[in-house]
C-alpha positions as CSV (number, residue, x, y, z in Angstrom):
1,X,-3.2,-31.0,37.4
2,X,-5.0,-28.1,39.8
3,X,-2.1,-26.1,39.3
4,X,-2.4,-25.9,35.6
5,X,-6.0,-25.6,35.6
6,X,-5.8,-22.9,38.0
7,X,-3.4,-21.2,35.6
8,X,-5.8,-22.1,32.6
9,X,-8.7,-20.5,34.4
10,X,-7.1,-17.7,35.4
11,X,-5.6,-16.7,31.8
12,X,-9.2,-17.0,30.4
13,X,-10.3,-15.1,33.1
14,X,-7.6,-12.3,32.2
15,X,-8.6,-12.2,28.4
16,X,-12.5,-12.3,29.2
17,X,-12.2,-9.4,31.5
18,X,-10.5,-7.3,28.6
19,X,-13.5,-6.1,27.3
20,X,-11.6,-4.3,24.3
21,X,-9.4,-6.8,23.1
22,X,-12.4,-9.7,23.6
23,X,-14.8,-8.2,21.4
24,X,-12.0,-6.9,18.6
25,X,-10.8,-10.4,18.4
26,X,-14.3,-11.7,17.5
27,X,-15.1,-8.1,15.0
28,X,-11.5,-8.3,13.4
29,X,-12.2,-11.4,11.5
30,X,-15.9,-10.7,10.2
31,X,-14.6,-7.2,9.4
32,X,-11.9,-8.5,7.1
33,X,-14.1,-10.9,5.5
34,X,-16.9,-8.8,4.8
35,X,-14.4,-6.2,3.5
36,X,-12.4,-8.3,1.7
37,X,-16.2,-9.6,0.1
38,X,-17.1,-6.4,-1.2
39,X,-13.9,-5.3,-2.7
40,X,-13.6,-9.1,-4.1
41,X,-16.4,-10.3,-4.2
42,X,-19.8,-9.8,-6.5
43,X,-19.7,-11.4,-9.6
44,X,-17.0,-13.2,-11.6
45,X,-13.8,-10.7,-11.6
46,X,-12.1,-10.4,-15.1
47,X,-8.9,-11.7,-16.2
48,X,-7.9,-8.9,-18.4
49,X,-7.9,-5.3,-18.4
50,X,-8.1,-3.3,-21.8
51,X,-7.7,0.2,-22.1
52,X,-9.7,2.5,-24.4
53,X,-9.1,5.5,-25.6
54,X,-12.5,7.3,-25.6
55,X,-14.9,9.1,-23.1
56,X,-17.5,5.9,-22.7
57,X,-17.2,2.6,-23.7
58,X,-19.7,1.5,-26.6
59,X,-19.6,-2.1,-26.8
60,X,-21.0,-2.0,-30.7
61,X,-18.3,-0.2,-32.1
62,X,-16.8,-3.6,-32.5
63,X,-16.8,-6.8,-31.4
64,X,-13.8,-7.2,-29.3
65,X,-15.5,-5.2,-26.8
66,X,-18.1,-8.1,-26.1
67,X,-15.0,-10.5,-24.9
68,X,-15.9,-12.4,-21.6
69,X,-13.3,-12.2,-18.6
70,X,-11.9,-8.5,-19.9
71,X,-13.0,-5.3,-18.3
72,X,-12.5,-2.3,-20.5
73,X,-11.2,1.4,-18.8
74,X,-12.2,4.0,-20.9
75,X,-8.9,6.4,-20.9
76,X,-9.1,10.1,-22.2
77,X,-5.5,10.9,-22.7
78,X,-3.6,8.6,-24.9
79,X,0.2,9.1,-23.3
80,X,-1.4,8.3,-19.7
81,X,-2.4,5.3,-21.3
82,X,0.8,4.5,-22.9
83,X,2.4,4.8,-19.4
84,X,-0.3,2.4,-17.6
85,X,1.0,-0.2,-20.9
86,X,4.2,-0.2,-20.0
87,X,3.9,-0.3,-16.4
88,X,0.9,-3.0,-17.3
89,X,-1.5,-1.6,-15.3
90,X,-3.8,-2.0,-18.1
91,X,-2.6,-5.0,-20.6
92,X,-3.2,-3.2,-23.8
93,X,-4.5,-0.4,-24.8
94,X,-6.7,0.3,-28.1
95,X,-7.9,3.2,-30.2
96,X,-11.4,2.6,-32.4
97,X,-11.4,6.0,-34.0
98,X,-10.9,5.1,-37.5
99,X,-8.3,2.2,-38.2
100,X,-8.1,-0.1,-34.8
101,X,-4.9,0.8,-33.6
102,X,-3.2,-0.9,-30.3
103,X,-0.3,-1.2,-27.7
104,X,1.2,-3.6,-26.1
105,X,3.6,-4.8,-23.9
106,X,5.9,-7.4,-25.2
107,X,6.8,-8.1,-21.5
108,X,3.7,-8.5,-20.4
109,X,2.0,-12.5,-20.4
110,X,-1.5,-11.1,-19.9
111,X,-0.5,-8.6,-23.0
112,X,0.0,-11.5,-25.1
113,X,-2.8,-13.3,-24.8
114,X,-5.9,-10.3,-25.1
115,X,-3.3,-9.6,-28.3
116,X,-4.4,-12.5,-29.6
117,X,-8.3,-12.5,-28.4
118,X,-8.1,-8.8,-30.4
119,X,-6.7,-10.2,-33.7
120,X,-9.3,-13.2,-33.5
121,X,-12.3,-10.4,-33.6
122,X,-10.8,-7.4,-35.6
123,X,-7.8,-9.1,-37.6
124,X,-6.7,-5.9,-39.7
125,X,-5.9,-4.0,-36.2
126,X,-2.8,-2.6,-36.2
127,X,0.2,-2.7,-33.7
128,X,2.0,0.4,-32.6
129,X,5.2,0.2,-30.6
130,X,5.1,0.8,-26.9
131,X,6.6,4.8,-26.3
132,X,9.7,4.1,-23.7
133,X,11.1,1.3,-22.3
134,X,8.9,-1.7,-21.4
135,X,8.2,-1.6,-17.3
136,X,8.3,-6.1,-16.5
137,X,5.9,-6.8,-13.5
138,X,9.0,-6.8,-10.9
139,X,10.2,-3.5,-11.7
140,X,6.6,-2.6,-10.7
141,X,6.4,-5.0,-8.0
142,X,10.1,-4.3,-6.5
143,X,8.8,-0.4,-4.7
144,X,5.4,-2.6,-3.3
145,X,8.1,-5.0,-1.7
146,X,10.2,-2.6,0.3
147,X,6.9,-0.2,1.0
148,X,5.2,-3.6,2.5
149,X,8.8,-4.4,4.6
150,X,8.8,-0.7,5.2
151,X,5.2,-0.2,7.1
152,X,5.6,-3.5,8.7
153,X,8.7,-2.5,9.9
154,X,7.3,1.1,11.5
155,X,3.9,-0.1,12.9
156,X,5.0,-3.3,14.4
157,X,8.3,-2.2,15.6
158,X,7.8,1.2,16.9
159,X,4.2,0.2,18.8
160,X,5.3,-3.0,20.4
161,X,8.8,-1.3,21.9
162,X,6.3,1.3,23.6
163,X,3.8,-1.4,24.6
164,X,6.8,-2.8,26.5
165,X,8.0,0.0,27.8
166,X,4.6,0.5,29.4
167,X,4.6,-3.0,31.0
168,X,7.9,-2.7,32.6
169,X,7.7,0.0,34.4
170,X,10.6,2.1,32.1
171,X,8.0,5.0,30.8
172,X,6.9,5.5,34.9
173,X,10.2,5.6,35.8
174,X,11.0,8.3,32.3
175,X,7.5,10.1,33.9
176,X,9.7,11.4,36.7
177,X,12.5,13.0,34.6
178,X,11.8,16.3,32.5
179,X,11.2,14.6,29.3
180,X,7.7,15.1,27.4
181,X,5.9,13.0,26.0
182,X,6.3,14.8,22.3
183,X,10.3,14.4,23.2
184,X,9.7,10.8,24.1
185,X,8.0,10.2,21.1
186,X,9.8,12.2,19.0
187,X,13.1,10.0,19.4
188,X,11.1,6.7,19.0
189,X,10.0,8.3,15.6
190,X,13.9,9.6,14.6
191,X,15.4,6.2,16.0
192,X,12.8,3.5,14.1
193,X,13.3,6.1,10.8
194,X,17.1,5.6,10.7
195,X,16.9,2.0,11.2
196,X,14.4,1.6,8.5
197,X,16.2,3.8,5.8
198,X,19.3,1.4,6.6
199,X,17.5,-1.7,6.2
200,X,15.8,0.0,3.2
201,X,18.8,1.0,1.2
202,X,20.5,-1.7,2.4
203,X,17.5,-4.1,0.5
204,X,17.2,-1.7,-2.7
205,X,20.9,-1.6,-3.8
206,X,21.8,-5.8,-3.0
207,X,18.4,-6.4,-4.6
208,X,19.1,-4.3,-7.5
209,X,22.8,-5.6,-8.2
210,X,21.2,-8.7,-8.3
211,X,18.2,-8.5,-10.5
212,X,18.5,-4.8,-12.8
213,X,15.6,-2.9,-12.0
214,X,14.2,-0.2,-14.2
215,X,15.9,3.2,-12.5
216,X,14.6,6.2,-13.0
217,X,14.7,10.1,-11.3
218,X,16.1,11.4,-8.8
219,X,17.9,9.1,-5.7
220,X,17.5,12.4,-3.8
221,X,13.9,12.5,-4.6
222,X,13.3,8.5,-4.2
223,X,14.7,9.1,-0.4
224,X,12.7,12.2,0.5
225,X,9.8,9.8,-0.4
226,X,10.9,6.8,1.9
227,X,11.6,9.5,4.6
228,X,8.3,11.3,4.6
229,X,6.4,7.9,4.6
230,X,8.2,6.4,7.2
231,X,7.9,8.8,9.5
232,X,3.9,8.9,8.7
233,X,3.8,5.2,9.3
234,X,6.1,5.4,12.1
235,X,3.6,8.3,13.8
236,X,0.8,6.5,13.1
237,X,2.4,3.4,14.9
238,X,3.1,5.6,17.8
239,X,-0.7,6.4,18.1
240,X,-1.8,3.2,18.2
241,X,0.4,2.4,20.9
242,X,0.5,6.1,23.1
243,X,-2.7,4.7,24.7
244,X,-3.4,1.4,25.1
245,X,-1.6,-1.0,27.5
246,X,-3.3,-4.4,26.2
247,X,-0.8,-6.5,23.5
248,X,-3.7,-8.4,22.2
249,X,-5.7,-5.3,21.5
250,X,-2.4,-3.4,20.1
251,X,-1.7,-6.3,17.3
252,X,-5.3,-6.2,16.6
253,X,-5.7,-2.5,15.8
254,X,-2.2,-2.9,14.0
255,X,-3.2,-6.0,11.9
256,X,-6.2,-3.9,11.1
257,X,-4.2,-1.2,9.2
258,X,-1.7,-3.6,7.7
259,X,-3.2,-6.7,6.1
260,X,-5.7,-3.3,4.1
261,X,-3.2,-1.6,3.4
262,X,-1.0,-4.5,2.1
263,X,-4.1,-5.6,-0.1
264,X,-5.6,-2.0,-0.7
265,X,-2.1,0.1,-1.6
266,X,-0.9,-1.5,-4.6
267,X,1.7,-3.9,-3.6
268,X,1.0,-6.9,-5.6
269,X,-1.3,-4.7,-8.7
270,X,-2.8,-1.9,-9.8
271,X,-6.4,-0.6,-9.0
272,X,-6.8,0.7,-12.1
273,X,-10.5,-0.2,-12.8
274,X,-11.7,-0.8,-9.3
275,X,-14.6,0.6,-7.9
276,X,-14.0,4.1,-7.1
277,X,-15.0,4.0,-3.6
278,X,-12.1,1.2,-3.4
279,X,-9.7,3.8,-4.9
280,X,-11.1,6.6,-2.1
281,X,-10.8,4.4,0.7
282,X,-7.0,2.9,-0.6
283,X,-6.3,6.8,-0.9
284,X,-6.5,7.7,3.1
285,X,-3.5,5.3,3.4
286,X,0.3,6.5,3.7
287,X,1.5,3.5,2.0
288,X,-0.5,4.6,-0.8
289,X,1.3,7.8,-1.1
290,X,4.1,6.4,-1.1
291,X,4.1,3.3,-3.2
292,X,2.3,6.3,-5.9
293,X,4.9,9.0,-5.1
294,X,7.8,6.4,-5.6
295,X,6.9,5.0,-8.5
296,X,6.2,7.6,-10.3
297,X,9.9,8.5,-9.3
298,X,11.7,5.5,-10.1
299,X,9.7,4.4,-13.0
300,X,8.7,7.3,-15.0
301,X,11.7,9.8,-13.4
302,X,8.9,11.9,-12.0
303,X,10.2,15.3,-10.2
304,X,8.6,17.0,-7.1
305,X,6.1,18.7,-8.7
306,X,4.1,15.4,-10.1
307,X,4.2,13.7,-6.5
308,X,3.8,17.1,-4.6
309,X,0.4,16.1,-3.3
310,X,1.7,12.8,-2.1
311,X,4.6,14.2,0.1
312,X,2.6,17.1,1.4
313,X,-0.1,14.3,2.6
314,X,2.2,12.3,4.0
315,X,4.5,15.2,6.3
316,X,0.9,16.0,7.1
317,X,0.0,13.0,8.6
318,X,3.4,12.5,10.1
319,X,2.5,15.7,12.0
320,X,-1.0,15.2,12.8
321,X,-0.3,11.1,14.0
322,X,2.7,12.5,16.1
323,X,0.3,15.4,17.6
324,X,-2.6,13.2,18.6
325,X,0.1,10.3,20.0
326,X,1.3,13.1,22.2
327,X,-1.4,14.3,23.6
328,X,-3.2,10.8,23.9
329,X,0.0,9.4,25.7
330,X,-0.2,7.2,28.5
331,X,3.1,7.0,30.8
332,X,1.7,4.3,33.5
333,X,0.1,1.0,33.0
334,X,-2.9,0.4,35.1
């Protein structure tokens, strides 16, 4: 029993004494709740989100618009909200200017019902086919999946391999050969990026024979998408783990990009609506970019001109990650 407690004491010991990794496991939590509390939290969060087509919602125009549990998105441009129908990021859309008008998509649950809470208060509203094919909620949810598996796959992977690295002695022993740390870094990021476009096609074409996604635009395009954002999330990875030498401290900071990103990048739904702060803050992600870029690729058949912004953001923060993990690299563990 004196040997164990010795051990015991001396583990606690070890973790008081890192300072870092003490106090961001008592922030981590309170900062994800509180987060997680404004972007949640406040009053009672619709169920349903109506589109409509004007500049500014005017709740007399009719009666519909008074509905409890719905949130109403004014849209300015009718075919952007035909595309947010079908790939129900809105569940219907309507048009007030002189005979209600509305779409909807027949695959969509939510759809069905706020149909039938619009025909209850404006019964002579009439129903205009959705323009295109229908988008179901796993077509939409299927580029979330492999994103999430994706950024998991480069943060965790690449920084805890360089973590170990540290430990053991290898990078001291790599210190004394001619190799920089931008070279050292540089393979980690090309070695994790062919792994993870393996396991990523691998998962996109045995998914897809199995369940028949909607397919749209270019293959090409779709993997100059998954390249460019893995090797953001991959760089990004590599700075979390170029400097620090403490494993408790490196899941932490990584756990602090993921589980926001995961809930903030439009895995599981759209933000449509949100708070636009919510929208600004979910827009510094990669994962973001490229759950945005590859959508609009797969879904709508979007070239490189409609996700240009998206793959210019994400090679630059591929570049600007893999610059600062270089020069903030840490060879020895002390």
């Amino acid at each position: 029993m004196q040997r164990l407690a010795a051990v015991w004491h001396a583990r606690n010991l070890e973790f008081v004494r890192d300072r870092a990794t003490l106090i961001f496991t008592l922030i981590l939590p309170i900062a994800l709740v509180v987060g997680m509390s404004f972007v949640f939290g406040g009053k009672e969060r619709p169920l349903f989100k109506v589109g409509v087509i004007t500049q500014a919602i005017d709740r007399s125009v009719n009666p519909f618009l008074n509905e409890r549990y719905t949130e109403f998105v004014p849209i300015s441009d009718q075919a952007a909200g035909l595309r947010k129908v079908t790939h129900q990021q809105v569940d219907l859309l309507l048009d007030l200017h002189g005979t209600p008008r509305y779409w909807v998509n027949t695959d969509s649950p939510k759809g069905y019902i706020v149909e039938k809470l619009l025909l209850a208060s404006a019964p002579g509203a009439h129903r205009e086919p959705v323009t295109g094919a229908a988008v179901r909620y796993v077509d939409y949810l299927f580029p979330g999946i492999l994103g999430m598996n994706m950024m998991f796959s480069c943060l965790f992977g690449v920084g805890y391999v360089v973590l170990r690295y540290r430990k053991s002695g290898f990078l001291k022993r790599l210190h004394a050969t001619p190799l920089t740390a931008f070279e050292f870094l540089s393979a980690q990021v090309l070695s994790r990026l062919c792994l993870i476009l393996f396991v990523t096609t691998v998962l996109y074409l045995g998914i897809g024979s199995i369940i028949h996604f909607h397919r749209e635009g270019s293959a090409l395009l779709a993997t100059l998408v998954a390249v460019l954002g893995a090797l953001s999330m991959v760089a990004l990875g590599l700075t979390i783990a170029a400097r620090f030498s403490s494993e408790e401290l490196v899941g932490g900071l990584l756990n602090l990009l993921t589980w926001p990103m995961m809930l903030l990048s439009g895995v599981w739904f759209s933000l449509e609506g949100s708070p636009q702060w919510v929208q600004w803050v979910a827009g510094i992600f990669p994962l973001t970019h490229v759950l945005n870029a590859a959508r609009a690729v797969m879904i709508d058949g979007a070239g490189v001109t409609a996700i240009s912004s998206d793959l210019i953001y994400l090679g630059s923060t591929a570049l600007v990650f893999l610059a600062i993990g270089a020069w903030s690299f840490k060879w020895r563990y002390d």
